[in-house]
C-alpha positions in Angstrom: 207.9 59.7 90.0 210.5 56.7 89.2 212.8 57.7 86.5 212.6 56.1 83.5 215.1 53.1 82.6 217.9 53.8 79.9 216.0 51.2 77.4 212.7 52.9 78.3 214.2 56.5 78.2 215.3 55.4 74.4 212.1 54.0 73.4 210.3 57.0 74.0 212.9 59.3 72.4 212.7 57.0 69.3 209.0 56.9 69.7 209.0 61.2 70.1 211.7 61.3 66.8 208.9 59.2 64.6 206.1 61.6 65.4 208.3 64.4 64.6 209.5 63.0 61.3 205.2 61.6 60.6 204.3 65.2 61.3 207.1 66.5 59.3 206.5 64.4 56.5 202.5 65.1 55.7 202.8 68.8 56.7 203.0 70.9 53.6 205.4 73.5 53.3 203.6 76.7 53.6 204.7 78.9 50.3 204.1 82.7 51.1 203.8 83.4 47.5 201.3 80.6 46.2 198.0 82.1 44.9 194.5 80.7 46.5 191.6 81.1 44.3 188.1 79.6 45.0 187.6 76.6 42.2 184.3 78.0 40.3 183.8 80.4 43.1 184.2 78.5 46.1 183.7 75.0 44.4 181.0 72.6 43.5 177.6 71.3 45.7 179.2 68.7 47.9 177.6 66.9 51.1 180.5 67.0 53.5 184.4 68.2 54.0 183.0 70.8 53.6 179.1 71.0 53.4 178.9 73.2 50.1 175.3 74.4 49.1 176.4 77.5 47.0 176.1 76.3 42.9 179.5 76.5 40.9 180.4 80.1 39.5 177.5 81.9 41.6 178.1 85.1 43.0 177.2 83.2 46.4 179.9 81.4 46.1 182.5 84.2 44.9 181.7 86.3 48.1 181.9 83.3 50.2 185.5 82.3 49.1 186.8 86.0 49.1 185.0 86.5 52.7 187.2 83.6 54.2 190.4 84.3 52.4 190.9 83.7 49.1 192.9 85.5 46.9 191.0 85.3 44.2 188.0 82.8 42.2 188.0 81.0 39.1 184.8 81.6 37.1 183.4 79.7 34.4 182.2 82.3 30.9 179.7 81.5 28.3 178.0 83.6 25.8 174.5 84.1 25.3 172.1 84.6 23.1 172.5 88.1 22.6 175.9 88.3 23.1 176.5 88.8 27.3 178.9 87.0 29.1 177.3 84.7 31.3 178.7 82.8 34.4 177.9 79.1 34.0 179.7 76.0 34.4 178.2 73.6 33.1 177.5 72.6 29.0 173.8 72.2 29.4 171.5 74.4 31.8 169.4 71.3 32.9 172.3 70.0 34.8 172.3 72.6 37.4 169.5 74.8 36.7 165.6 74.8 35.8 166.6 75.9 32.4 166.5 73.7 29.4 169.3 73.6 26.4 172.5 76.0 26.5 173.4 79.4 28.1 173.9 80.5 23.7 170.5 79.5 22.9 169.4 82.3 25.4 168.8 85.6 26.1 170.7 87.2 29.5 167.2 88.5 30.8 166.0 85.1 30.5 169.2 83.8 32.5 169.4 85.8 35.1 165.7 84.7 35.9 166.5 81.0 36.5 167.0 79.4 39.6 169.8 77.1 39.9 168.9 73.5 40.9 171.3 71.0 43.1 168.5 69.0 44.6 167.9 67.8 48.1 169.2 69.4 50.6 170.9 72.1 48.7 168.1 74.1 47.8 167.2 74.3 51.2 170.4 76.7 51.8 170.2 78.7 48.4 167.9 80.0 46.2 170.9 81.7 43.8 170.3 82.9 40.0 172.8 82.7 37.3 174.6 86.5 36.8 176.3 88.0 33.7 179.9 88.6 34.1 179.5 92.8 34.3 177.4 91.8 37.2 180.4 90.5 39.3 182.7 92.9 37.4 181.2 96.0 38.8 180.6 94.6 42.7 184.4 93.0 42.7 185.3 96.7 41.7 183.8 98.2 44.6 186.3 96.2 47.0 189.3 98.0 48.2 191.9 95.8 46.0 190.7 93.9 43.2 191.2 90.1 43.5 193.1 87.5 41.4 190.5 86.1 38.7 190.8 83.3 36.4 188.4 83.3 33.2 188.0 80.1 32.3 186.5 80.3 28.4 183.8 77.6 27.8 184.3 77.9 24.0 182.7 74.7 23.1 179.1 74.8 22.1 177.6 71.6 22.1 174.6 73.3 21.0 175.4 74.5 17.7 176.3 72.4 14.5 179.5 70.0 14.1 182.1 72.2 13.1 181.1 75.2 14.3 181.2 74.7 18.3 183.8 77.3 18.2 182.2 79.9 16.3 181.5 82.6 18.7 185.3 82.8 20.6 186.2 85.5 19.1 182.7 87.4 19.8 183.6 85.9 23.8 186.6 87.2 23.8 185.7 91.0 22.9 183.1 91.2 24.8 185.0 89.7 28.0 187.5 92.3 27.2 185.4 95.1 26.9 184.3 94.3 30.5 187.7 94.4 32.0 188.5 98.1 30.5 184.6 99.1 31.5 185.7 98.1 34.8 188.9 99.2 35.1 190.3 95.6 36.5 194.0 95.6 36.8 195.3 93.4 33.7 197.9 91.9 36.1 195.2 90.5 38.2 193.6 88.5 35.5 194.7 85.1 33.6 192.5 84.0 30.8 192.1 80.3 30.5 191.9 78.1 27.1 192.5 74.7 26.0 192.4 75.7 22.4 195.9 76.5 20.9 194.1 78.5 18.2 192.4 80.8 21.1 196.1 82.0 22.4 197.0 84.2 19.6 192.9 85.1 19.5 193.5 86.4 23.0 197.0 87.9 22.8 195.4 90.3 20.1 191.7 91.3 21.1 192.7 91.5 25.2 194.2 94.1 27.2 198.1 94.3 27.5 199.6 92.4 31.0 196.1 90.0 30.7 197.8 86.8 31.2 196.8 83.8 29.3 197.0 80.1 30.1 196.4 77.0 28.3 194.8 74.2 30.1 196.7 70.4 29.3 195.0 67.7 30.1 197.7 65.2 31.9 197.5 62.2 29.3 198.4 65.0 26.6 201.1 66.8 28.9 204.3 66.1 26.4 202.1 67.5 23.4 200.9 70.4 25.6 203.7 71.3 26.8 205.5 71.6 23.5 202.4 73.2 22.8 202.3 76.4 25.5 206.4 77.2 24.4 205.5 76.9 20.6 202.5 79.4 21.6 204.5 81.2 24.4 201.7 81.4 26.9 202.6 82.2 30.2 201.0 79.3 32.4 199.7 76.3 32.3 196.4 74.9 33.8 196.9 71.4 35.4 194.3 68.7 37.1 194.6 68.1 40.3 193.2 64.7 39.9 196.3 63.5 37.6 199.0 66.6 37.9 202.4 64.8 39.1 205.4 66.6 40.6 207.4 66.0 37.6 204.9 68.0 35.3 204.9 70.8 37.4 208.7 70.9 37.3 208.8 70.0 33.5 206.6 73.0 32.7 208.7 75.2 35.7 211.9 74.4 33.5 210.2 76.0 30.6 209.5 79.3 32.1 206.3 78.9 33.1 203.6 79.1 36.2 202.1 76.2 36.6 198.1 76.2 38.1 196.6 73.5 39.5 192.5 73.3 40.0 190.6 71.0 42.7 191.6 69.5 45.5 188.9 69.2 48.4 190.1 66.5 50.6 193.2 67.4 52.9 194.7 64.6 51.7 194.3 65.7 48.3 195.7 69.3 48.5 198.4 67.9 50.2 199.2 66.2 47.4 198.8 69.2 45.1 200.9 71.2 47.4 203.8 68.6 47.2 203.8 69.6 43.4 204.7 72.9 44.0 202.3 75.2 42.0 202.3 78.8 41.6 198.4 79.2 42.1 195.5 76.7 43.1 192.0 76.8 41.9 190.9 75.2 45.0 187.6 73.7 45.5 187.9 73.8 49.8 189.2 77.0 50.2 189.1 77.4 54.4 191.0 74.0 54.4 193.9 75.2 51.6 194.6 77.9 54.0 194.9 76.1 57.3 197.3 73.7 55.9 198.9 77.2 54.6 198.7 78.6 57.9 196.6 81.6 57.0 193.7 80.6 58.9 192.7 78.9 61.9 190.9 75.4 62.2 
């Protein structure tokens, strides 16, 4: 084999020095200690990266992200009718589901006996049914540590009368923490998630001690919010991975407090989440969080 010419040899040590410093660059730093939770379970019916048939906050979709690594979900709660705590995510249950109006307006028995809907092909793979939250309580319970979960309160009604969308929180909030001492789940392991300042001191008084409570900001409001979660002394706050910027995280970091971020499916876009350095991530592509993590393989 000839040997390579000085100006050649250069070239391709330049050439091998800009690879290293591309691969550098877009790798993310894997943080040992950052939290992965599945976003809604493990996120939302998507067509590809990844192919996701399993509806948002199904027990399908808890399993799945818990089977492949997660650390813990992110669950959407509603109230019905007759006062159970539902898993739902969305306002109305025509958008997902072959139920008509909002999870309030009916009984759990009558939930739990709906089919959810995400059309063509979805429904092919899954033929899941909305659950109350004592349902995934008691199964979770049976695992040999319980996982991280995020309760993410849906508190406003669009079902009842102006004014009075945010009637029932309080009757939520008991009766979500009446599960977690039926159950026995680990207060530590929980973080309660509102975007209603008036809901904080709600939830510091009717839940468990060590239940950790968050307060969701949306990122046009982040000064307000901010000020916001110290006035109210929360202990994290819940960011958008669509608009959260590196110096929010750090603002909110200075102030003493974890910083969550939810979404993310693209690599590309948990990169870009990872660069802002959050403590936990409500992830909607779990398997690819952790290979960029280095907790699983491709």
């Amino acid at each position: 084999m000839r040997k390579p010419t000085l100006l050649a040899g250069a070239a391709m040590a330049l050439c091998a020095l800009f690879q290293l410093t591309a691969c550098t660059a877009t790798k993310p730093v894997a943080n040992p200690k950052l939290v992965v939770l599945g976003h809604a379970g493990s996120g939302f019916f998507t067509p590809i990266s990844p192919f996701n048939f399993r509806p948002p906050s199904s027990w399908r979709g808890i399993r799945h992200a818990l089977r492949i690594g997660a650390d813990g979900v992110e669950m959407d709660l509603q109230l019905s009718q007759d006062s159970v705590v539902m898993l739902y995510h969305d306002p109305q249950l025509e958008n997902s589901s072959n139920g008509h109006g909002c999870i309030s307006q009916h009984p759990a028995a009558e939930l739990t006996q709906l089919r959810y809907h995400g059309g063509w092909p979805y429904d092919w793979f899954q033929k899941e049914r909305p659950v109350t939250f004592d349902t995934v309580l008691a199964r979770l319970s049976r695992r040999p540590t319980f996982p991280f979960v995020h309760l993410d309160l849906h508190e406003d009604d669009p079902c009842r009368p102006p004014g009075h969308q945010h009637d029932r929180t309080p009757l939520l909030i008991r009766q979500i923490a009446r599960s977690l001492d039926r159950y026995h789940v680990p207060p530590g392991q929980v973080l309660l998630i509102t975007q209603e300042a008036p809901t904080v001191l709600l939830a510091r008084k009717l839940l468990p001690a060590g239940v950790r409570i968050g307060l969701e900001i949306a990122s046009d409001e982040f000064a307000f919010g901010l000020k916001v979660a110290r006035t109210e002394k929360v202990h994290t706050v819940v960011l958008d991975a669509d608009r959260v910027t590196p110096d929010q995280a750090a603002q909110a970091h200075a102030a003493g407090l974890k910083v969550v971020v939810f979404g993310g499916r693209s690599g590309k876009d948990i990169r870009r989440v990872l660069a802002t350095q959050p403590d936990e991530i409500e992830v909607d592509n779990v398997k690819r969080l952790l290979i960029l993590q280095g907790r699983r393989k491709g």
